[in-house]
KOLZA-599683 format. One record per residue: x, y, z of N, C-alpha, C, O in turn; residue in three letters. Coordinates in pm, whole numbers, plus 50000, padded with zeros to 5 digits. Layout:
<sites>
XYZXYZXYZXYZALA
...
</sites>
This chain:
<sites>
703499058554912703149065055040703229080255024704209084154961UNK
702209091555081701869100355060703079108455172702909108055294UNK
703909113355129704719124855188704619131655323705589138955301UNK
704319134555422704619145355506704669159255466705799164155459UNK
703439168455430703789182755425704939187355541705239199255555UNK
705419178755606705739188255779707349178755751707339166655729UNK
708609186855758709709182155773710189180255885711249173855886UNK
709629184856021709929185756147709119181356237708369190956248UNK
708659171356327707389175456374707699172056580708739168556637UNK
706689174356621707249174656783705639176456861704749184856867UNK
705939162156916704719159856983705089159357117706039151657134UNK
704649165257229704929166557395706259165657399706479162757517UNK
707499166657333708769167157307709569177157421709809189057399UNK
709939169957548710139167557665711749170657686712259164657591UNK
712899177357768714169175557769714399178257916713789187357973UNK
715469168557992715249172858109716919170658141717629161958092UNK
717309180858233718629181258243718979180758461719049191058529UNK
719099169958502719179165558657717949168258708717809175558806UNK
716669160958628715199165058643714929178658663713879180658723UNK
715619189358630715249202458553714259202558415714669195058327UNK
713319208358391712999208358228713349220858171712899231858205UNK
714139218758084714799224957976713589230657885713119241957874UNK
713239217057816712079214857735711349211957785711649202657860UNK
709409217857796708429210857895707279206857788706429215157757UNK
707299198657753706379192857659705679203257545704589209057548UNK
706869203157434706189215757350705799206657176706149195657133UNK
705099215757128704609209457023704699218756908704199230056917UNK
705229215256814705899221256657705539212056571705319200256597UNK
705439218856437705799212656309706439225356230706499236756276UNK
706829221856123707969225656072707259226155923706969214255913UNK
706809231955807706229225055698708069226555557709169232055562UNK
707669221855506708879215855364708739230455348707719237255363UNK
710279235055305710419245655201709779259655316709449270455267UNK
709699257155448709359264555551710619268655599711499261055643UNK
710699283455589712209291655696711519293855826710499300655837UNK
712209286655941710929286156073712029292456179713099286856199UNK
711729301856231712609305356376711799303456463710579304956456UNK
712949296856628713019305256735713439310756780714639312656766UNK
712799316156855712619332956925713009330757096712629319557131UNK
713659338657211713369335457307714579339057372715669337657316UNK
714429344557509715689353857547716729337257627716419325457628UNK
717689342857668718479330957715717999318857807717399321457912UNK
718279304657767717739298157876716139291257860715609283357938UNK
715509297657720714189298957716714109282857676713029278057709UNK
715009273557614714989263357538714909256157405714689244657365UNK
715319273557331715719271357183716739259957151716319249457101UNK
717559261057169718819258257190718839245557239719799239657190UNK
718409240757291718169223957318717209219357243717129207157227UNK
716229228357179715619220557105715789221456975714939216556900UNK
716639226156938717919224356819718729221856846719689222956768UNK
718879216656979720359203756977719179191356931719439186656821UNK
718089186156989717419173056976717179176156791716739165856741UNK
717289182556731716699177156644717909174456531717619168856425UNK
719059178156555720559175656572720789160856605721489151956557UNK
719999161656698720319142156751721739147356796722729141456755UNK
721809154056847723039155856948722889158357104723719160957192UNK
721579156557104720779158457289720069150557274719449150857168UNK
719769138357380719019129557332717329135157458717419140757567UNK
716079131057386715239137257423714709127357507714759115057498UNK
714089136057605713969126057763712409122157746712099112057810UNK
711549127057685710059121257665709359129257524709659139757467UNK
708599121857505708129128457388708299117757228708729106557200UNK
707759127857165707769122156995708669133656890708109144556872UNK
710059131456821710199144056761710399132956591710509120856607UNK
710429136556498710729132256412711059141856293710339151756281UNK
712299139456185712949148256085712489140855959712759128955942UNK
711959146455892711909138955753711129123655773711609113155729UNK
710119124355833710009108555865710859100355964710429089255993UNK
711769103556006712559096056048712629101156217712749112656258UNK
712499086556309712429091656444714119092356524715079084656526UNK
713829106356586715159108356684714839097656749713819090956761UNK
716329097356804716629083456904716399073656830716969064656892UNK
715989069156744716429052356628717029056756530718069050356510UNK
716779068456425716989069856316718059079056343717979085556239UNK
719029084556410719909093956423720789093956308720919104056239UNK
721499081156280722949080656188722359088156050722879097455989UNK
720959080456017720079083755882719739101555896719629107055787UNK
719599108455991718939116655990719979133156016719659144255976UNK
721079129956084722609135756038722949132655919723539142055866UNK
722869125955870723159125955707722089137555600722369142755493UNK
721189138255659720339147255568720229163355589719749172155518UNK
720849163755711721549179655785722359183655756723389177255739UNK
722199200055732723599206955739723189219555856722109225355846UNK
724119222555957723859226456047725719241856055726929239356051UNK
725109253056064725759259856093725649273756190725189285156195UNK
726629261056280726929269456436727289284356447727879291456365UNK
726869286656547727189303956605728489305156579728909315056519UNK
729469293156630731249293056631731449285656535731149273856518UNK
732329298256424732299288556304733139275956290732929268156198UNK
734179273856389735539262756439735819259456291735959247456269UNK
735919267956183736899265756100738149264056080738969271556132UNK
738409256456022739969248456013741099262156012740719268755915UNK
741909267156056742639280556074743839274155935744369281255850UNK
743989261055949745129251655846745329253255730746319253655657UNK
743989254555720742959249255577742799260855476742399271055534UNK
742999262555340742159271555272740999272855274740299265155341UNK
740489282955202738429282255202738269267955125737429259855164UNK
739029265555025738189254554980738269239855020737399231255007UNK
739999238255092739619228255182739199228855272739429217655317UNK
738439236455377737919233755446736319228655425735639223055511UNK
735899231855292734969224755221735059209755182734299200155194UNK
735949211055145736669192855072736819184955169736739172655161UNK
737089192155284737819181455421736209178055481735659167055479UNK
735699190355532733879184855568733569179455496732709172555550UNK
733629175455352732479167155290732859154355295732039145855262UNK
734069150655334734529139655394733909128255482733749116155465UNK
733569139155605732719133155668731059129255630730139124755698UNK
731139131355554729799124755429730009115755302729229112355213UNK
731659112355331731779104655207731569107955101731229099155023UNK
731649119755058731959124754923733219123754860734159128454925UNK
733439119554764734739118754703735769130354704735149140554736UNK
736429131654693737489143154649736839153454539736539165354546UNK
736769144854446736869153654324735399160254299735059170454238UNK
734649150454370732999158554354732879168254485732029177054493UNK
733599166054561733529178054695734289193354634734009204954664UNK
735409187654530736019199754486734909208354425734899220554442UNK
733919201654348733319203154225731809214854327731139225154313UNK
731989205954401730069212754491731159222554523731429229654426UNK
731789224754620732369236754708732579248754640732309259454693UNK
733349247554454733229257954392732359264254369732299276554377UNK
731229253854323729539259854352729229267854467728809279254454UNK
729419262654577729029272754696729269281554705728509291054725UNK
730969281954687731499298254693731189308454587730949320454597UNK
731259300354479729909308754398729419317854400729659329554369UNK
728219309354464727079310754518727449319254619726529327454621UNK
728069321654685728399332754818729229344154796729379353554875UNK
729739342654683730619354754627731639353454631732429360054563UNK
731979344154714733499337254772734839331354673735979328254709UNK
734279331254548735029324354436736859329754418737889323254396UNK
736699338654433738019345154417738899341554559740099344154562UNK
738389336954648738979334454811739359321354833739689318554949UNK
739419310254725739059302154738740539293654792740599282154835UNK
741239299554781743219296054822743179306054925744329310454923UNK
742549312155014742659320755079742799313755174742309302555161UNK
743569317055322743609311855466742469320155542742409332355535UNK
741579312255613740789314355702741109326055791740099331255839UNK
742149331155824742709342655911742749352955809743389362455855UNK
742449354855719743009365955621741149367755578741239373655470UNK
740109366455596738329362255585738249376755696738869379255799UNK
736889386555599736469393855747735129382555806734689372355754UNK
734769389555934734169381455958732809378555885732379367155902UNK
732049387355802730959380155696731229374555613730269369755552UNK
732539371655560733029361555438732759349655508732229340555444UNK
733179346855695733749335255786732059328755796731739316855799UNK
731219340255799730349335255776729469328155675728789318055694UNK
729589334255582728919322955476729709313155428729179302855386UNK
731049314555425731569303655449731159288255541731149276555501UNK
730819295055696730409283255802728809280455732728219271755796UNK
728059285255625727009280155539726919275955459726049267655434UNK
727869280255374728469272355248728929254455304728629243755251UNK
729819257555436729969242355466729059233955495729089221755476UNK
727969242055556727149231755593726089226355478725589215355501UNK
725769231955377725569228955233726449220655161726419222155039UNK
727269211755208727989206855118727869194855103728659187955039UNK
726489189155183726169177055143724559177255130723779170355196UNK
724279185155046723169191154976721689183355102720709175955091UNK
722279189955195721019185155305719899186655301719839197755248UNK
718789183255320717379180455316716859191155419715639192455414UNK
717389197555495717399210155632718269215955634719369210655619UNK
718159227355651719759236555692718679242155834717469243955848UNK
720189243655945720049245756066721039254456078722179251956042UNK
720569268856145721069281756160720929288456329719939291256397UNK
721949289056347722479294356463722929305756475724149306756486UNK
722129317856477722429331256505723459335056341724549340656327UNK
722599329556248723519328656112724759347556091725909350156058UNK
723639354456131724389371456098724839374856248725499385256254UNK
724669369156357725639374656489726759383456468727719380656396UNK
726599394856538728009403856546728529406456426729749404956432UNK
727979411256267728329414156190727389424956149726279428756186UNK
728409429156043728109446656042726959446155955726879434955905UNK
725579457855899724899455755847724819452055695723759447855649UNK
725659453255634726109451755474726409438755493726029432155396UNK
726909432355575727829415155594726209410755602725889405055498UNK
725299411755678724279407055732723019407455626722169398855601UNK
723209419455580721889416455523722319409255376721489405355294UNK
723599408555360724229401855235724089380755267724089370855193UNK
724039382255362723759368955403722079365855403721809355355345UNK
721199371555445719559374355422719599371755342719199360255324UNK
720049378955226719979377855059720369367555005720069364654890UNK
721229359255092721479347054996719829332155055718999324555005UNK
720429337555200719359324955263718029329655188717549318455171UNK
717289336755142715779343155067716249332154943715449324654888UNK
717919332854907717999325054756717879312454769717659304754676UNK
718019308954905718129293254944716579286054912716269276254845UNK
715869294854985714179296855014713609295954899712709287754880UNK
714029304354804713749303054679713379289054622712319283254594UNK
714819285754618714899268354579714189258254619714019247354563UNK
713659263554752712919250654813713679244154915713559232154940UNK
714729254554995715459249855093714689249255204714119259855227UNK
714369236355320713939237855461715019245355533716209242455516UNK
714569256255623715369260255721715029260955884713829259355906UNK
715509262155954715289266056121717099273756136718239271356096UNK
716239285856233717239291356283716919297456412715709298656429UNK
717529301156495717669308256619718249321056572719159322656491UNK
717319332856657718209345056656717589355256744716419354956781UNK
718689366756784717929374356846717899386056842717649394556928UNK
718349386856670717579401556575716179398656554715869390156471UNK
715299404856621714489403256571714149409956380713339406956292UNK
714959416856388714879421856222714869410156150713929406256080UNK
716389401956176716409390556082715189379256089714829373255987UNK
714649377456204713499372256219712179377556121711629370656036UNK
711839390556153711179395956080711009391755906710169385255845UNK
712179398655867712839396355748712809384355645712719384355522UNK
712969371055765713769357855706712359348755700711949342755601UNK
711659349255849711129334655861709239336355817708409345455822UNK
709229323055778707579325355765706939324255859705769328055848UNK
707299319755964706739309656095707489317756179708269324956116UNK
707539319856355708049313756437707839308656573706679304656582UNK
708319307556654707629302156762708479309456890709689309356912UNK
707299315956969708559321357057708619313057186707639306657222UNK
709949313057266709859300557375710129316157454710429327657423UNK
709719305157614710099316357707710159299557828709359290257818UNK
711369300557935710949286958039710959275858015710429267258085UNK
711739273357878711389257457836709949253057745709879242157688UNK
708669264657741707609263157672707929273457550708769282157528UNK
706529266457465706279279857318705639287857387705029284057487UNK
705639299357350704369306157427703469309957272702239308757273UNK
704009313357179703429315657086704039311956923705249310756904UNK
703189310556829703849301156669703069313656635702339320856703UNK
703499314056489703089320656360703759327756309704919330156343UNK
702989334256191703289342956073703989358056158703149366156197UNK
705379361256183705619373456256704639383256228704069388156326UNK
704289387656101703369401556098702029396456151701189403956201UNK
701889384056140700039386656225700339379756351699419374056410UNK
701529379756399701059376456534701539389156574700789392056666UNK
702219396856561702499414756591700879423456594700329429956683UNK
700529420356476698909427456475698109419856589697699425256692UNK
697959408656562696959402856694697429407256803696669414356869UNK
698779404656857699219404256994699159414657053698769416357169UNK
699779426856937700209439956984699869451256919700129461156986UNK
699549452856849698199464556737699149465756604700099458656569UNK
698519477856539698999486956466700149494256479701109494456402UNK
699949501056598701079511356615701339513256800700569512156895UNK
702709516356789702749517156978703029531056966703779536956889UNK
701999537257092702279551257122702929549257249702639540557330UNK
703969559357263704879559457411704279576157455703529584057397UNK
705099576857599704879587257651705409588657806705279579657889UNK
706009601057831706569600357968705559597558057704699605958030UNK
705149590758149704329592758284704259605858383705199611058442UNK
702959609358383702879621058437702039617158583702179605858630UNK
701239626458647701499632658791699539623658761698859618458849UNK
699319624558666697999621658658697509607558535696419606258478UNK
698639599258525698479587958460697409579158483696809573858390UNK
697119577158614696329566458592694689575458550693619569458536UNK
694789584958541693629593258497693369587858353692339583558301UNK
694739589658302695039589358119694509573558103693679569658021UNK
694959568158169695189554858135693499546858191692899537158143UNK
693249553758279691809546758243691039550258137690409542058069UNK
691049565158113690619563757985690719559157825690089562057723UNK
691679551757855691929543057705691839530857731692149524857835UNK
691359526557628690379512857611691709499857523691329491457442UNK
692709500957552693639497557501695069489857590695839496757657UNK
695179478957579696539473157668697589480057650697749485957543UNK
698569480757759699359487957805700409483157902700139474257982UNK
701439487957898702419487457988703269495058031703829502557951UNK
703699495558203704909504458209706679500858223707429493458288UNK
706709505958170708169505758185709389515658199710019520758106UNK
709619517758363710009531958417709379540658410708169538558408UNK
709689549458405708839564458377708039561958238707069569158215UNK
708359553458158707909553657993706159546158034705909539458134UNK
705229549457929704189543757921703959537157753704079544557656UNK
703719526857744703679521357627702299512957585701979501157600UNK
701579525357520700529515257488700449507957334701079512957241UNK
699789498157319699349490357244698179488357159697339479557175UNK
698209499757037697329502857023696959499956868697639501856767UNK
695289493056887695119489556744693679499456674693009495756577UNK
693519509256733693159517256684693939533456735693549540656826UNK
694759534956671695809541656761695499559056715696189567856768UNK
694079563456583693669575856607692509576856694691809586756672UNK
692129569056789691219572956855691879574057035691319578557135UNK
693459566757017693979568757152694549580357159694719585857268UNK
695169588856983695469600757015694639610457058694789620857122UNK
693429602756994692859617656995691809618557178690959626457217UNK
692379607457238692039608357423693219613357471693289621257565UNK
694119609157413695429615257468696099634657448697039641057495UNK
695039637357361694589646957293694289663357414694369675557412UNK
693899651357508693179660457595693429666057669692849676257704UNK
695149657457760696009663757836697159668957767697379673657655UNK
697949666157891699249680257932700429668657890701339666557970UNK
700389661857771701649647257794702699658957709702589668157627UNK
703799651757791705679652157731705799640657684705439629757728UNK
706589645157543707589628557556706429621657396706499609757362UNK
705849627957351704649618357305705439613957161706079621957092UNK
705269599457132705949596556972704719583756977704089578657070UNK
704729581556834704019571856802704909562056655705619568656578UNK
704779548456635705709542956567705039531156506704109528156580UNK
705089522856401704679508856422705029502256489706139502956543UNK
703719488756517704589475356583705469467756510705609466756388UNK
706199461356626707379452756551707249443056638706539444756737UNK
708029429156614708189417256632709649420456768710019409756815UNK
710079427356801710479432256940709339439257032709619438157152UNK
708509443957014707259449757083707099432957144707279430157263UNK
706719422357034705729414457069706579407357175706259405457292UNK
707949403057102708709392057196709009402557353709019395757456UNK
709169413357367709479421757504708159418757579708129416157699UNK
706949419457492705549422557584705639408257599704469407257636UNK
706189392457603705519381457577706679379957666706459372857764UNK
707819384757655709029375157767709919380757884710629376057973UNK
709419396857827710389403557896709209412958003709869414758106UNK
708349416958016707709423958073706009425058159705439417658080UNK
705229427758229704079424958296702979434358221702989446658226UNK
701989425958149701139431958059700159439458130700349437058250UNK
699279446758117698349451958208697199456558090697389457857968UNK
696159458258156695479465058044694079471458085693329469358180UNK
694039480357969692499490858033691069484758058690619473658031UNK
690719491858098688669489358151688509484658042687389480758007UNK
</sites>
C-alpha cells in the first residue's frame, strides 16, 4: 500500500465546546518531513486543534487522521507515535536531567537501560551532556527548554508537537533552539508548532496556516503569502490635514492605524514617488514581514485605493 505524502490530514474537522465552535469546520494537511505552524492571536483555535490531534480533545464532527490512523478509534496507537512539548515544561523538580528522561520513557515502555542509552543521545544532541546529574532548579530557562524537547524525543516519535517551543527566552536561548529544530528537519523530522513570534515562524516553518474565530483564514509558504497578501515593502507615514487627498491617489491597499498610515505596497517606487509630491512627516519605508500579514489578516480593517 502506497504511503500518504500527508502525516496530518483534516477534513471539515469540527470542535465544539457547550455548542460554542472552537473549531468551525477547517481543513489541513500536514505533508511528511513538513515543519507546519499555527498562527493566530488568542482564542483563534490553534490550540484545540493541537489538543485533537493529541487525542486529548475529542473532536465533535469531522475527519482528522495522524499517520493513517483515525482520531477517536486509533488514539492509544497514535500517542504512541507523538512526542509533544508543552509551553509548561512540568518537569520533575525531584529528578535529575537524565532521569527525568528515563522516568518519561517509561511511559512508553522503554527499558531502563535503552532509555539511559537514547537520553544521553539527546542531551547530546542539545548540548546538555555535561548537566546530565544536574537538578532541574539549578537549568536556566533555555537549557529547561530543550530539555522539555529532548523529552519529548525520547520515544523517537513519528511527529514532534511544539508549543510556543522558544516562549520568554532570551535571544541566544532561542535562536539556539531554531538551530537545533532546522537539525531535526534536517533528518526528516515531522513537526507542528504554535507560536506567536512571528520571527520563529518565519524562520522555522515551511507551511502555515493562520486561524482567526475558530477558522483558517489563510495556509502557505510564509514568504509568498507575505508577497501576495501584503507587497514588497510597507511604507508608513503620519496622517496629515490632507490624507484622503494622498490616499486616493495611490493605487495600493492600505490601512489606518491611529494617526499612522500604512500602506501596502508592491510596487513601492512608484508610491514614493506620488508620495513625492506632498508635505508628509514621519515617512520610513521597510520590508514586509509575516507580522504585517498576520496584523492585516487578524488584527485590523483593510481598506484599499481606487
Amino acid at each position: 500500500m502506497c504511503q500518504s505524502p500527508y502525516i496530518v490530514e483534516a477534513q471539515s474537522l469540527c470542535k465544539l465546546y457547550n455548542g460554542v465552535a472552537a473549531v468551525s469546520g477547517i481543513n489541513f494537511r500536514i505533508k511528511r518531513g513538513e515543519l507546519y505552524g499555527f498562527l493566530g492571536p488568542n482564542g483563534a483555535g490553534k490550540t484545540t486543534t493541537m489538543r485533537m490531534i493529541q487525542c486529548v480533545s475529542p473532536i465533535t464532527s469531522g475527519s482528522l487522521t495522524v499517520n493513517g490512523m483515525f482520531v477517536g478509534r486509533d488514539d492509544r496507537d497514535i500517542k504512541a507515535i507523538i512526542g509533544v512539548a508543552p509551553q509548561d515544561d512540568s518537569l520533575d523538580q525531584d529528578l535529575s536531567v537524565i532521569d527525568n528522561l528515563v522516568v518519561y520513557a517509561g511511559y512508553f515502555d522503554i527499558p531502563r537501560n535503552k532509555a539511559i542509552s537514547i537520553g544521553e543521545g539527546l542531551l547530546k544532541f542539545f548540548h546538555m551532556e555535561e548537566r546530565k546529574k544536574a537538578r532541574i532548579d539549578s537549568l536556566s530557562g533555555g537549557m529547561r527548554r530543550r530539555l522539555v524537547i529532548a523529552r519529548a524525543l525520547i520515544n523517537s516519535p513519528t511527529i514532534l508537537i511544539l508549543d510556543e517551543p522558544a516562549s520568554g527566552l532570551d535571544p541566544q536561548a532561542r535562536h539556539l533552539i531554531w538551530e537545533k529544530l532546522r537539525d531535526l528537519k534536517s533528518q526528516g523530522a515531522s513537526m507542528i508548532l504554535t507560536t506567536h513570534y512571528m520571527e520563529e515562524a518565519s524562520q522555522l516553518c515551511d507551511r502555515i496556516s493562520i486561524m482567526d474565530q475558530g477558522s483558517i483564514v489563510l495556509t502557505g509558504n510564509p514568504t509568498g503569502l507575505v508577497k501576495e497578501n501584503v507587497g514588497n515593502e510597507v511604507i508608513e507615514f503620519s496622517i496629515s490635514d490632507n490624507a484622503d487627498k494622498i490616499l486616493g491617489s495611490i493605487n495600493e491597499r492600505y490601512e489606518i492605524d491611529g494617526d499612522l498610515c500604512i500602506i501596502y505596497a508592491k510596487n513601492p517606487s512608484s508610491v514614493l514617488g506620488k508620495l513625492a509630491k506632498y508635505e508628509i512627516s514621519s515617512l520610513s519605508r521597510r520590508p514586509a514581514t509575516l507580522e504585517d500579514l498576520f496584523l492585516k489578516t487578524t488584527g485590523r480593517q483593510l481598506k484599499s485605493g481606487p
